[in-house]
N, C-alpha and C positions, 0 to 999 in steps of 0.2 A: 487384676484391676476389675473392679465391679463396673458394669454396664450402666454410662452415663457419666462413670466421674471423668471428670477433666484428666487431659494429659499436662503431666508434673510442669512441663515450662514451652511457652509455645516455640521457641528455639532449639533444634535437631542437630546433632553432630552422628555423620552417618561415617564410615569404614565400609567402602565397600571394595573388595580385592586389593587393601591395601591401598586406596586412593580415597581421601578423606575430603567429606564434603560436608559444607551448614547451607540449612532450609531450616523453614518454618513448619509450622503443625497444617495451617492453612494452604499450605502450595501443595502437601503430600494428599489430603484430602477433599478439598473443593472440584477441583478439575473433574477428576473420575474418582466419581465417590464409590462406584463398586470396586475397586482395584485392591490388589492384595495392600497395596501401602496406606492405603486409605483404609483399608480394616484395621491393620496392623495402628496407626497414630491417631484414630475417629474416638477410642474408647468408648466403643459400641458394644464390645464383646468380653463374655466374661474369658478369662482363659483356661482352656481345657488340658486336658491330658491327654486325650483324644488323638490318635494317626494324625490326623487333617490339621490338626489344632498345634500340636506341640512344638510347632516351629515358632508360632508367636510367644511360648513360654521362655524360649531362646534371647527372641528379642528384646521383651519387658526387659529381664534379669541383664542382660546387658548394656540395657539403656539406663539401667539405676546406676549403673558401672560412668554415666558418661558420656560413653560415644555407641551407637549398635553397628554391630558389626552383620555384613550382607556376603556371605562366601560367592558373587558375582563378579563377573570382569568389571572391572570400575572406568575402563573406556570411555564409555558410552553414556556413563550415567548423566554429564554433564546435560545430554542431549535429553532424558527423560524429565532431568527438574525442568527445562527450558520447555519444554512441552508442557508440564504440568502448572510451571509459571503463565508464558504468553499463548499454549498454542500454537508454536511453532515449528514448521519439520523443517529440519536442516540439509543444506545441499553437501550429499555426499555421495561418495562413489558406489556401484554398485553392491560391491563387495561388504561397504560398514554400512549398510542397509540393511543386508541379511542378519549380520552381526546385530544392529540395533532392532532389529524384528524380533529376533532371540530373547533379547535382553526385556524387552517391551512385553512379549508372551507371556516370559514369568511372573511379571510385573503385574500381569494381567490387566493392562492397558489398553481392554476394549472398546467401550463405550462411557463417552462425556457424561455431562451434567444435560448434555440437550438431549439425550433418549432416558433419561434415569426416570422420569415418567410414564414413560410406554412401559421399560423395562418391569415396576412394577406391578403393573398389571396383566402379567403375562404369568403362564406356569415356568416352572425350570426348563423344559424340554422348548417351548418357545422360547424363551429369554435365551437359550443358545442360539437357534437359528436367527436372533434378532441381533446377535453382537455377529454373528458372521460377515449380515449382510450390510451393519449399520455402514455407516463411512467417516463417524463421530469421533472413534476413538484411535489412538496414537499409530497401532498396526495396519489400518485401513486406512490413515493421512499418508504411509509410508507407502502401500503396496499402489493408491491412488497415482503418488509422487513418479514411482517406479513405471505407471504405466503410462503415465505422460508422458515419462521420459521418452521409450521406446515409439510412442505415435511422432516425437519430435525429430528423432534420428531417423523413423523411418521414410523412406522415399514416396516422395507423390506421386502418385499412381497416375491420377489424372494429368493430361498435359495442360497445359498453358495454353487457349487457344490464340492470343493474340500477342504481338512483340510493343514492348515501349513504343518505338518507331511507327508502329502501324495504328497504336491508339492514338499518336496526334495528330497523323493523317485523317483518322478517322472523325475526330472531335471538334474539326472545324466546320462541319455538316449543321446545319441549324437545329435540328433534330438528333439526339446522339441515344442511340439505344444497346445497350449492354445488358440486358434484361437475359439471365439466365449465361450468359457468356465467363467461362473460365478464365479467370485473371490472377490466379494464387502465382503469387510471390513475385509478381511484377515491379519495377521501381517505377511507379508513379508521381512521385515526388514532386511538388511544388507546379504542377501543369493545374490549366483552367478546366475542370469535369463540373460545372455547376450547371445545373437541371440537369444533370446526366440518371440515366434510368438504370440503377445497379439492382433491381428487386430479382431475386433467385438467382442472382449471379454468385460462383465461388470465388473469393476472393481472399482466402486464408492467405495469410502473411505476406500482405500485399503492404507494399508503401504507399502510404497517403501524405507525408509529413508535408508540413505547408501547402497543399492540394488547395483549390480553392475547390469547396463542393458546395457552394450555397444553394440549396434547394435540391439538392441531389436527393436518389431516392433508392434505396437500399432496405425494401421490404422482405423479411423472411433470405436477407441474404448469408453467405456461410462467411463471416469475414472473424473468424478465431484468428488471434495472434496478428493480426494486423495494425499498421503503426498509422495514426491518426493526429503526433504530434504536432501542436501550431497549427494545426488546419481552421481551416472555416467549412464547419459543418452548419452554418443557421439557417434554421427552418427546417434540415432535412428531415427525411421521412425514415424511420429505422425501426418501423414497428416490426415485431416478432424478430430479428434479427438475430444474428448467434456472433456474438463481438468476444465470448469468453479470452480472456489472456491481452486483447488488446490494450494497445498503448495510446491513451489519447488525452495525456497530459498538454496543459495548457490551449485542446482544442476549444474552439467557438462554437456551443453547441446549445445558444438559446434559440431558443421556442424550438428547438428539437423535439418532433415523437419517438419518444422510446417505449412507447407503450406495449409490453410484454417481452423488450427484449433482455436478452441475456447477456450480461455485462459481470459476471462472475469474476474476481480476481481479477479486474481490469485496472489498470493503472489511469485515474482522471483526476491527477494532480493540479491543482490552480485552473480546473477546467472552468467554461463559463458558462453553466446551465441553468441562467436564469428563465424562469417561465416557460421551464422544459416540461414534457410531458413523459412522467415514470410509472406510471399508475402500472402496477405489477410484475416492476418490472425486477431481472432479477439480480441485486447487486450484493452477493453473499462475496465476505473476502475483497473488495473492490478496495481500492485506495482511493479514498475523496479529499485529500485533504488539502486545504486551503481553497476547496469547488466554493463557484458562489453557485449557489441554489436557491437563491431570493424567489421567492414566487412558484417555486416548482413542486410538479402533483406528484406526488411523491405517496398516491394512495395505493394500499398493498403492496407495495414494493419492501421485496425483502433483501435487509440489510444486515442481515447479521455477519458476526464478527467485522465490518467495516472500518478502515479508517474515514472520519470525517472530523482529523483535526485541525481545526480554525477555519472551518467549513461555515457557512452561509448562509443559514435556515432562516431566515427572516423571510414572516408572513410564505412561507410555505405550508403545502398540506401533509400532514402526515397522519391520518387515521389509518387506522391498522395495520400500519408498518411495522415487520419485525426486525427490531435490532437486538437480537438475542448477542451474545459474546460481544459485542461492538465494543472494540475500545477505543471508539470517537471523543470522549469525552476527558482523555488526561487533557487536552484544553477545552476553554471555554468554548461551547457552540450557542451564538443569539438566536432564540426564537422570538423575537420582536414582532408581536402581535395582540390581537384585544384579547382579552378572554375568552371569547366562542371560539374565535380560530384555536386556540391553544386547549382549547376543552377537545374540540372539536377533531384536533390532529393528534393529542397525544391518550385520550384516553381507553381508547381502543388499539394502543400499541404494545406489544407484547416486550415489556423493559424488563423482568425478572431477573433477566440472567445478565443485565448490563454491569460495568466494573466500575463500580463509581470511588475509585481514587480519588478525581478530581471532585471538586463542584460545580453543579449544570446553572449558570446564570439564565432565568429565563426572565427577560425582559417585558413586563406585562403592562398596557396600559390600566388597568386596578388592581389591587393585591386579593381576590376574590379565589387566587388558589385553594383550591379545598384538600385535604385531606385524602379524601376521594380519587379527585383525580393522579396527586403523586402519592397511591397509597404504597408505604412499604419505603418508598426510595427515599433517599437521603438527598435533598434537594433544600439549597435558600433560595427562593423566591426575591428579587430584589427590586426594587423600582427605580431605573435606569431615567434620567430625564437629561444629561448631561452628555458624559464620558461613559462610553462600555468600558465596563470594569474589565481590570490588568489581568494578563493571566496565571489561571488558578495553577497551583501549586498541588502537587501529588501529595495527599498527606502522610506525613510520619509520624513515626508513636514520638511525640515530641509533649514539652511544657511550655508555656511563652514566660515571659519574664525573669532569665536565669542569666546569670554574666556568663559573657565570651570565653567559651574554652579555651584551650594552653594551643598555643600555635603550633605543636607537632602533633598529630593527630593518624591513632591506627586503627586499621580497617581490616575488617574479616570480612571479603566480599564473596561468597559460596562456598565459604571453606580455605579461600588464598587470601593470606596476609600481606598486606600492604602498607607502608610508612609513608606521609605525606604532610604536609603545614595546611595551615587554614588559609593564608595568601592564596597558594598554588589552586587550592577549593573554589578561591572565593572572586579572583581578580579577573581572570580574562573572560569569563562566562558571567554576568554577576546575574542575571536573568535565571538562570539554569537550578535544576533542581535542587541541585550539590551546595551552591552558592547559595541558598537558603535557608538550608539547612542546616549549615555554619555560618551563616553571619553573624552570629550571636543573639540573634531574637528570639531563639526554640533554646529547650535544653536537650541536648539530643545522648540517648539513655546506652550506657557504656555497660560491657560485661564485668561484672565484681569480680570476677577470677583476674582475669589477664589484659581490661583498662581495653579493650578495642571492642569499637562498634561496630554492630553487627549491617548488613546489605545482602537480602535477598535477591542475589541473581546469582549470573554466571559472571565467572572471576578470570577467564582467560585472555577475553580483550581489555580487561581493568588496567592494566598498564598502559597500553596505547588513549584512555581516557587521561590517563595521569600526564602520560606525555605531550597529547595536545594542551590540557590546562598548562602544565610546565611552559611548552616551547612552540606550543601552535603547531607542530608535527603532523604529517599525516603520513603513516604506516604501509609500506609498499608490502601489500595482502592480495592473495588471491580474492576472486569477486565471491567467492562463498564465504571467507572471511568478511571479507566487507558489510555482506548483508548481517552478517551476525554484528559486526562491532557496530551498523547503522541503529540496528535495534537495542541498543545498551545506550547509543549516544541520545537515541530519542527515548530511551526512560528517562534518562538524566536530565534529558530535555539542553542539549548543548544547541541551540538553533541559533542564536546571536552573538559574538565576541563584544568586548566593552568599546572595540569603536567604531562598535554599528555592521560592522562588516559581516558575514555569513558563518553560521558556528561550522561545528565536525561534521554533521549530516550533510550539511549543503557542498560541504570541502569534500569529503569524501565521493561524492555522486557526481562532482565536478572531476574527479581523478577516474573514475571509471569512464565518465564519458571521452577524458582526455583520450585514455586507454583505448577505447573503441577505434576512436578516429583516427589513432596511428594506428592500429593494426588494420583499418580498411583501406584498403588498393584505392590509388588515385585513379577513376576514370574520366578519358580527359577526351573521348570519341565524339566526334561531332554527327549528331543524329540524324539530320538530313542533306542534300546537296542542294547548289543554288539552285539548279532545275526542280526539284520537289518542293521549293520553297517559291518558286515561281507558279507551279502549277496551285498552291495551297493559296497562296494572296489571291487570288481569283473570284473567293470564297466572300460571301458579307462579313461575317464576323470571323477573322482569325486570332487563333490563340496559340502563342510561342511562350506563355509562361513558363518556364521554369524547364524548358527546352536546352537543349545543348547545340549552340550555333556556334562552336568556337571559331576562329580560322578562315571562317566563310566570305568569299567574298559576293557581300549584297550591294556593290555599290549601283547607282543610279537606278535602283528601283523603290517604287511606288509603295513605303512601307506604311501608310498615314493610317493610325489610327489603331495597331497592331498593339498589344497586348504582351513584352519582354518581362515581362515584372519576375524577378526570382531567374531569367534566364541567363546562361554561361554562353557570353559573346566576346567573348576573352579576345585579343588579336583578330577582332571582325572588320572587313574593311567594308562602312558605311559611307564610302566618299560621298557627294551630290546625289543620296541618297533623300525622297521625300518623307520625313519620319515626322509630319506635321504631328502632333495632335498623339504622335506615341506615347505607349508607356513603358517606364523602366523603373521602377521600382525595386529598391533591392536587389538588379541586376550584377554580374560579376563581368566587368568591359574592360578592366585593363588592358591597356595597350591596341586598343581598337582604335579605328581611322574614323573620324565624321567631317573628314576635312570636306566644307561648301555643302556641306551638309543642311536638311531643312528641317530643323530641332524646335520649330514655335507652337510654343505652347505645351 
């Protein structure tokens, strides 16, 4: 093959150790375009006769044949296209770590598409020590993977200086200062800490879930892996902070400063950061999806590979934001803004490497888009004055205006064959990618050999998608399974069933969390005694949020004006107790006494 011509058909049938796999020409070389697979299908190279060379004369001559044949363990390869597809490293045991390390070396799966810049401007003897040290490519996602793991299992060194018990003691003090105070892995849950002073405190994988932290302040504090769900974080202060791996889906965190902090890989699903403050800040790998971010300065702040789908951007800033890899964009994201703001935030963004599948609706009040500013990128511009447009659709190599394919319909999804009807495709998802793609408005382009269409992914949770379209099924898998079949169902885009109800993603993430909450121990300990609760009222402002007062008997005391919300008062005997003016809020009291009790207001 001479140098530059096209390869014969952009669809690949591989054989590798006797386990047979299809991809495309684009999945083998885009991702790491230095990688032996990417020399091997780029037709960049002449083929030699060469030592070095003559393995590729193997491969040409067998790929006329058909299928190329790869004399590697075919294991693992699943795991290389899926890498070379989404970027993704798979949770797997130590042991097929090493094994997929192996397989990955040959492969020569050092270095992305994000150093293939530095890479060429370096000599050969630099370009090695720069794949050693990258962290871009599939070996170093894995040994990164592996080293997480072992800081996760290893034991914390540092102790804990304070106990649950003793922080709500301490928290009804009108002043409360935790400034520098060790608090990792505390359950904090659902207690009132707002204005609380957490700056240079550690507080790795500490509960915060439903916390009230309004105005709290957590500057330059250590809180990796720490859980933030439901919280009320507004207004706080989080600058320079290290949140890495944090969980702070669905928290409250407008007019939040997150100004330089580190939010790497953080989970901020349906977060609410409007008029938050990100300016550099760092959200490489972060989950935003469905964040509202209306108004938020989002200047320098790198986002690459990010989700932010059905995210928020309206009249936000975003100059010089990098969203390199981000695949934000298989739905639509509003930037509803005038033109300067949208010159203003997106032209100084580094978008080269973004995956534009979908289409970016940017909502402009004039169509004075230039050229300029989306140079390169494949964008319609539309002007929005009604309804925000429905969302966009992943495109496929499709035709529009062809009648409705024959109802039984086969599928070659990476290589596994699949039988299925266009109903089962099309009915209980009709939103979903699949459902689009057979309804009949596309003509969608069938193999001349053997009549099946072709789906670049991976093919091993394809039945449990089949299953749920079938019967609405959800597939009892381990949580490493899970994640993989999460990310096949949100290609497919399964997120709504036809009667409105929650697709496979949301069903699935509802089974894991079910999962959690039976395997976690019921603790059902009552956290302080009448006398410590005697001693605590004494206080101006006391707070028993989210406290554990099961059992207790508080009757005939002076509780006016106290703060229960979220608290476990389960069997509390509140007789002719003064609870004027309390709150209980989303308390848990069953079976408690307030007989002659004073409940007004």
């Amino acid at each position: 093959m001479e140098p530059g011509s096209p390869w014969p058909s952009s669809q690949v049938f591989l054989n590798v150790g006797g386990k047979k796999y299809t991809t495309t020409i684009d999945t083998l070389t885009q991702r790491e375009p230095d990688s032996m697979l990417a020399a091997m299908f780029s037709g960049r190279y002449t083929v030699s006769t060469d030592d070095k060379t003559v393995f590729l004369m193997l491969y040409y001559a067998l790929c006329l044949q058909g299928m190329i044949f790869i004399d590697r363990d075919g294991k693992h390869f699943r795991h290389i296209l899926n890498w070379l597809r989404d970027g993704i490293i798979p949770m797997l045991q130590d042991s097929d770590y090493q094994e997929l390390i192996r397989e990955a070396e040959y492969y020569q799966l050092l270095v992305s598409d994000d150093g293939l810049s530095i890479l060429s401007a370096l000599t050969l003897e630099a370009s090695m020590k720069f794949c050693i040290l990258t962290l871009q490519g599939l070996i170093e996602n894995i040994n990164a993977n592996l080293c997480n793991r072992k800081d996760k299992d290893a034991p914390v060194v540092e102790l804990t200086e304070l106990t649950r018990k003793e922080v709500i003691q301490i928290i009804q003090s009108e002043k409360v200062r935790f400034r520098g105070v060790n608090l990792s892995g505390l359950d904090l849950s659902k207690l009132d800490l707002s204005y609380v002073d957490f700056s240079y405190a550690c507080i790795q994988k500490t509960n915060f879930s439903r916390a009230n932290l309004n105005k709290a302040k957590f500057g330059d504090a250590e809180a990796g892996g720490s859980i933030f769900e439901d919280a009320n974080l507004r207004e706080c202060e989080l600058i320079g902070a290290d949140l890495h791996q944090a969980k702070l889906d669905r928290a409250n965190l407008q007019s939040a400063n997150l100004q330089d902090a580190c939010l790497t890989q953080c989970s901020l699903c349906d977060a609410d950061l409007r008029s938050a403050h990100l300016q550099s800040a760092k959200l490489s790998g972060a989950n935003l999806q469905g964040a509202n971010l209306e108004g938020a300065n989002l200047k320098g702040a790198k986002l690459n590979s990010a989700n932010l789908q059905d995210a928020n951007l309206q009249r936000a800033y975003l100059r010089e934001v990098d969203l390199r890899d981000s695949v934000s964009f298989l739905f639509p994201v509003s930037f509803h803004s005038t033109y300067r703001n949208v010159t203003d935030g997106l032209k100084f963004c580094n978008l080269r490497e973004l995956r534009w599948e979908a289409l970016i609706f940017l909502e402009l009040s004039d169509d004075r888009a230039t050229e300029d500013l989306l140079r390169g990128i494949r964008v319609i511009v539309r002007e929005e004055t009604t309804n925000r447009p429905e969302a966009s659709r992943r495109p496929a190599k499709m035709e529009p205006g062809t009648p409705r394919p024959p109802s039984q319909v086969f599928l070659n999804v990476g290589g596994k064959k699949y039988a299925t009807t266009i109903d089962t495709l099309t009915q209980r998802e009709p939103d979903s990618m699949l459902a689009t793609i057979f309804s009949g408005q596309h003509t969608v382009f069938t193999d001349d050999k053997t009549g099946m269409i072709f789906i670049d992914r991976d093919g091993k949770h394809f039945r449990h998608i089949l299953n749920w379209l079938r019967d609405g099924i959800i597939p009892m898998l381990q949580d490493s399974d899970y994640q993989e079949l999460i990310r096949e169902a949100e290609y497919y885009q399964l997120l709504v069933s036809d009667d409105g109800l929650s697709g496979l993603v949301e069903n699935i993430n509802a089974s894991m969390c079910n999962r959690k909450d039976e395997d976690t121990p019921v603790v059902e300990l009552t956290e302080l005694t009448r006398k410590e609760v005697i001693q605590i009222i004494q206080s101006e402002k006391v707070r028993f949020r989210g406290v554990n007062l099961s059992g207790l008997d508080l009757s005939k005391l002076d509780l006016s004006y106290v703060d229960f919300s979220y608290a476990c008062i389960q069997k509390t005997n509140f007789s002719r107790a003064n609870l004027n003016k309390a709150k209980f809020g989303d308390a848990e009291a069953g079976g408690s006494i307030f007989e002659d009790a004073n409940l007004r207001e």
